[in-house]
SERO-4910 file (N, C-alpha, C, O; in steps of 0.05 Angstrom, whole numbers):
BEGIN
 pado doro    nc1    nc2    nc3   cac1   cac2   cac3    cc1    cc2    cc3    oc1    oc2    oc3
  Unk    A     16    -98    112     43    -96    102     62    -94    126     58    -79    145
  Unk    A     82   -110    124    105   -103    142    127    -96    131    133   -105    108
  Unk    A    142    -80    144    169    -68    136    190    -82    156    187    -75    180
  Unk    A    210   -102    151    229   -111    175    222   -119    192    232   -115    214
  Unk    A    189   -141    186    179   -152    218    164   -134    232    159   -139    255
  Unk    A    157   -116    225    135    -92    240    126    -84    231    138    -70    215
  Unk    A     95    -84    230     67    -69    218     79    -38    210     89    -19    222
  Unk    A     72    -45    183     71    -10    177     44      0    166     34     22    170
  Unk    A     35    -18    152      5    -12    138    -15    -37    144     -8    -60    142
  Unk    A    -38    -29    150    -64    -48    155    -91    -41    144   -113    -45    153
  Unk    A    -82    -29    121   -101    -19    104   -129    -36    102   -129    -61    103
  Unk    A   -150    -22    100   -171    -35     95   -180    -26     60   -190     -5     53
  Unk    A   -173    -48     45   -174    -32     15   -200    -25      6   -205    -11    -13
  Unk    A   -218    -40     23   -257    -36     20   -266    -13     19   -287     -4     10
  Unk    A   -242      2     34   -251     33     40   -240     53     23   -231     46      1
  Unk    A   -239     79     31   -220    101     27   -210    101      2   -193    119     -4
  Unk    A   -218     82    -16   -202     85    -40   -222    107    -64   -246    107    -69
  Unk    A   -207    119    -72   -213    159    -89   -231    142    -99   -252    142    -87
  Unk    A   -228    120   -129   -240    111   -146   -242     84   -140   -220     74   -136
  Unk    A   -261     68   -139   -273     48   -134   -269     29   -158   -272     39   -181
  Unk    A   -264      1   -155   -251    -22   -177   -281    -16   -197   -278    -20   -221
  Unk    A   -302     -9   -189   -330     -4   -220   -317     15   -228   -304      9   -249
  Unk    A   -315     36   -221   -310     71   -232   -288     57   -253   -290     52   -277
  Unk    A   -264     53   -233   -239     40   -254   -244     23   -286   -237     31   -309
  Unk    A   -260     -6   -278   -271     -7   -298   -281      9   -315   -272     15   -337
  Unk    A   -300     16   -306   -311     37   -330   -308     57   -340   -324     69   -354
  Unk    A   -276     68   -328   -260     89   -336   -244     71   -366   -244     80   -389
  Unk    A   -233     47   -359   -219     30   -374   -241     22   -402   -235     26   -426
  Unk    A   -258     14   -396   -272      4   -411   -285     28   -439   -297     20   -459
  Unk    A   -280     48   -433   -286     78   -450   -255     74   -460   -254     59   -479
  Unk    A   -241     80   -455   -215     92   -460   -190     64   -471   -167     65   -479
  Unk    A   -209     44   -467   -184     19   -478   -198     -8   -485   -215    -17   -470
  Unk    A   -193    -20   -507   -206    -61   -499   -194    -71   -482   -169    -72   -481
  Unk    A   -209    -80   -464   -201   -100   -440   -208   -127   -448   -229   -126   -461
  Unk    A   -198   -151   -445   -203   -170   -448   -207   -194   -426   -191   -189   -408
  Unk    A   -219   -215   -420   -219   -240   -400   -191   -234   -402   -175   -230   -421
  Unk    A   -191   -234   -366   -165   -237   -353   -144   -211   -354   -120   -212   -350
  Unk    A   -160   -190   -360   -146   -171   -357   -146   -165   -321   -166   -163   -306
  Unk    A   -117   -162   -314   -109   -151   -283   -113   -121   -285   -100   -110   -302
  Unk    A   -128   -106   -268   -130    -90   -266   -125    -89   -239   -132   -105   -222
  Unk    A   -102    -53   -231    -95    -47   -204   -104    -26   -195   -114    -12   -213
  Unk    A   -106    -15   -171   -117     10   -172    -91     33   -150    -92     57   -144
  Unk    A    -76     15   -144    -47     26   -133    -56     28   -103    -78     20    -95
  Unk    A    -40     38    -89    -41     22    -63    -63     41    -49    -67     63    -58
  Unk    A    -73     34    -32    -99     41    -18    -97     55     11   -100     37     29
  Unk    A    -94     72     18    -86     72     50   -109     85     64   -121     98     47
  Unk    A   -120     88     86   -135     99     99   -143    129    122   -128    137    140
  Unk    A   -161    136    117   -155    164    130   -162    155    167   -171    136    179
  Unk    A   -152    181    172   -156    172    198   -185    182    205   -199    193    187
  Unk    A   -198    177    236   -222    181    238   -233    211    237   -257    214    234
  Unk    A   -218    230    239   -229    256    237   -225    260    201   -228    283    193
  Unk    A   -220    238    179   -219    248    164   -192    259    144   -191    266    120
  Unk    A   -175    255    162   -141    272    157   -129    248    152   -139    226    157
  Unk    A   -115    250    146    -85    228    133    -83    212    158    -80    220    181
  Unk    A    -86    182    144    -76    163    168    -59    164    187    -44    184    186
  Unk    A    -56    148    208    -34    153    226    -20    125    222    -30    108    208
  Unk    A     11    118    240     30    105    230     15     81    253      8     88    275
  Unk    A     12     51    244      8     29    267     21     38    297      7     37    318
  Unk    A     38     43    297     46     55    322     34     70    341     38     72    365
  Unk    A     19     81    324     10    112    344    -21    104    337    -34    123    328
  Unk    A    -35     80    339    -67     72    338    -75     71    315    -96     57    312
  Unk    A    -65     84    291    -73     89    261    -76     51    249    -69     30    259
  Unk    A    -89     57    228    -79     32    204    -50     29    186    -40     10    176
  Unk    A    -44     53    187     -7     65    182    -19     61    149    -42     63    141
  Unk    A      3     56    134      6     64    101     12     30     89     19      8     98
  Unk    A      0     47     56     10     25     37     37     39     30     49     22     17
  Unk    A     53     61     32     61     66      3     87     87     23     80    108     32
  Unk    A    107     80     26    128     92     40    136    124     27    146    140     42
  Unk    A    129    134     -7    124    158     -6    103    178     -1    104    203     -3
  Unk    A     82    160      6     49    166     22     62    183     49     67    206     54
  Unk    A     65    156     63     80    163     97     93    195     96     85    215    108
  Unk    A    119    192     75    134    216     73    122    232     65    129    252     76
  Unk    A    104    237     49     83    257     44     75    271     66     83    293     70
  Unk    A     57    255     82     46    262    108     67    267    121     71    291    117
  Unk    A     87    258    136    108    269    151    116    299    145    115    316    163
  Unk    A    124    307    116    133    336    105    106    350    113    110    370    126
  Unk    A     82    344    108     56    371    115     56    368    146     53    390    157
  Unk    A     57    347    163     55    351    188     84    366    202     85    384    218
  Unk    A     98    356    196    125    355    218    141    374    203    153    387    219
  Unk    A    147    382    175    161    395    152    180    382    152    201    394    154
  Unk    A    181    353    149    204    341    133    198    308    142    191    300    164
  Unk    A    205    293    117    198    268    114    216    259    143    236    271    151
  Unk    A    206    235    155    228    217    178    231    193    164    255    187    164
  Unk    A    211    171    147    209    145    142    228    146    126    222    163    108
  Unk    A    247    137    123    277    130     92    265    114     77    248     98     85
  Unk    A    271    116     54    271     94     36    278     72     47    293     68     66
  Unk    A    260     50     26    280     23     25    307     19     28    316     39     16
  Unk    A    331      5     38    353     -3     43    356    -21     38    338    -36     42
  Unk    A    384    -31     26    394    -56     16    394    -81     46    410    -78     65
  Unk    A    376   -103     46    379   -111     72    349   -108     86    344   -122    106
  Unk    A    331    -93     77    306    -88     87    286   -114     77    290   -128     58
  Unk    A    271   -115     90    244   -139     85    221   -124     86    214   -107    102
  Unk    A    205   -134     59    178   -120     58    164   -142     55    174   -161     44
  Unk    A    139   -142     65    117   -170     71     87   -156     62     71   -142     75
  Unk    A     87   -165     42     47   -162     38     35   -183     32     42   -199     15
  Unk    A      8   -185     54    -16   -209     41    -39   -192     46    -44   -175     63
  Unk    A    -53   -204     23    -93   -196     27   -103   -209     44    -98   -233     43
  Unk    A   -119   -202     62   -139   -216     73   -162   -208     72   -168   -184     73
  Unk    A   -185   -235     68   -206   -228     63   -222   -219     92   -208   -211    110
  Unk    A   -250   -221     97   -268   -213    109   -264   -231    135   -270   -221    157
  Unk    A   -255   -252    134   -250   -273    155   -218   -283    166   -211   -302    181
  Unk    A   -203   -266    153   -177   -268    156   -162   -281    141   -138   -278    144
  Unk    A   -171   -297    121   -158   -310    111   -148   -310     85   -162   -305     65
  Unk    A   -122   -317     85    -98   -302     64   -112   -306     30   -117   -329     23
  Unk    A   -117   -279      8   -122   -290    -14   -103   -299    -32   -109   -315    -49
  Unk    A    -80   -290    -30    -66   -298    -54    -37   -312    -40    -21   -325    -54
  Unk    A    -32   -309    -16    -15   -320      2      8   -296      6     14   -283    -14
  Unk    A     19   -291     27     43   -269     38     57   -271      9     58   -291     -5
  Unk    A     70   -242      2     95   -243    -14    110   -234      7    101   -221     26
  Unk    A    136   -242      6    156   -224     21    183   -230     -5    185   -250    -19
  Unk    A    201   -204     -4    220   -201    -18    246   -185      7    236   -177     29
  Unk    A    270   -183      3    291   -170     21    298   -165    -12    300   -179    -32
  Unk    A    302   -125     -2    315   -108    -18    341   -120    -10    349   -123     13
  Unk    A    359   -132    -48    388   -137    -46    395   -118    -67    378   -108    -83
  Unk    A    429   -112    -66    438    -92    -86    439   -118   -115    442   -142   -117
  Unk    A    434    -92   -134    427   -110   -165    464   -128   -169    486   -118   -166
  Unk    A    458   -154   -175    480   -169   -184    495   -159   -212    481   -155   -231
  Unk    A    517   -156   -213    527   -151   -239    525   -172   -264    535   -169   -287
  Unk    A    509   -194   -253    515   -206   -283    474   -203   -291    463   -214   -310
  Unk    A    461   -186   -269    429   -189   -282    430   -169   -306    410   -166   -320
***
């Protein structure tokens, strides 16, 4: 993921994730009908760092974050108070998957946060 042209998250989603896409299933599959072609998500994935503790930001050697209230999370328990801001009108956010060989699965999204138009 990039935020404005600069790595913020490099998640490896193979890993670190609480509940695993089977568990999910078969949490779903008790509790709801799923049908062909049901999308299932498991929300964003971020990675611990190597001793175990909350990732660190690309900057500072880490894999950094999926999830900009993740980051601020960790910022308030380490430092006692969030630094990363929210989104801003004017900001660019960039995500693509890549697989095992680098190469893109579903192709980059990128969107730029604009203020809502009055006639949407």
């Amino acid at each position: 993921m990039q935020l404005n042209g600069r790595d913020f998250g490099k998640a490896d989603a193979g890993v670190d994730m609480t509940f695993d896409f089977g568990t999910l299933i078969a949490h779903l599959a008790k509790t709801r009908a799923l049908s062909a072609g049901t999308i299932i998500g498991s929300g964003t994935v971020s990675n611990r760092d190597a001793d175990g503790g909350p990732g660190r930001p690309v900057a500072e050697g880490g894999l950094g974050y999926s999830c900009i209230a993740e980051v601020r999370t960790v910022e308030t328990i380490l430092r006692g108070k969030p630094e990363t801001p929210f989104l801003a009108h004017g900001d660019t956010v960039r995500i693509e998957m890549l697989d095992a060989r680098h190469h893109s699965i579903f192709g980059a999204i990128e969107q730029r946060v604009e203020p809502l138009s009055r006639d949407a």
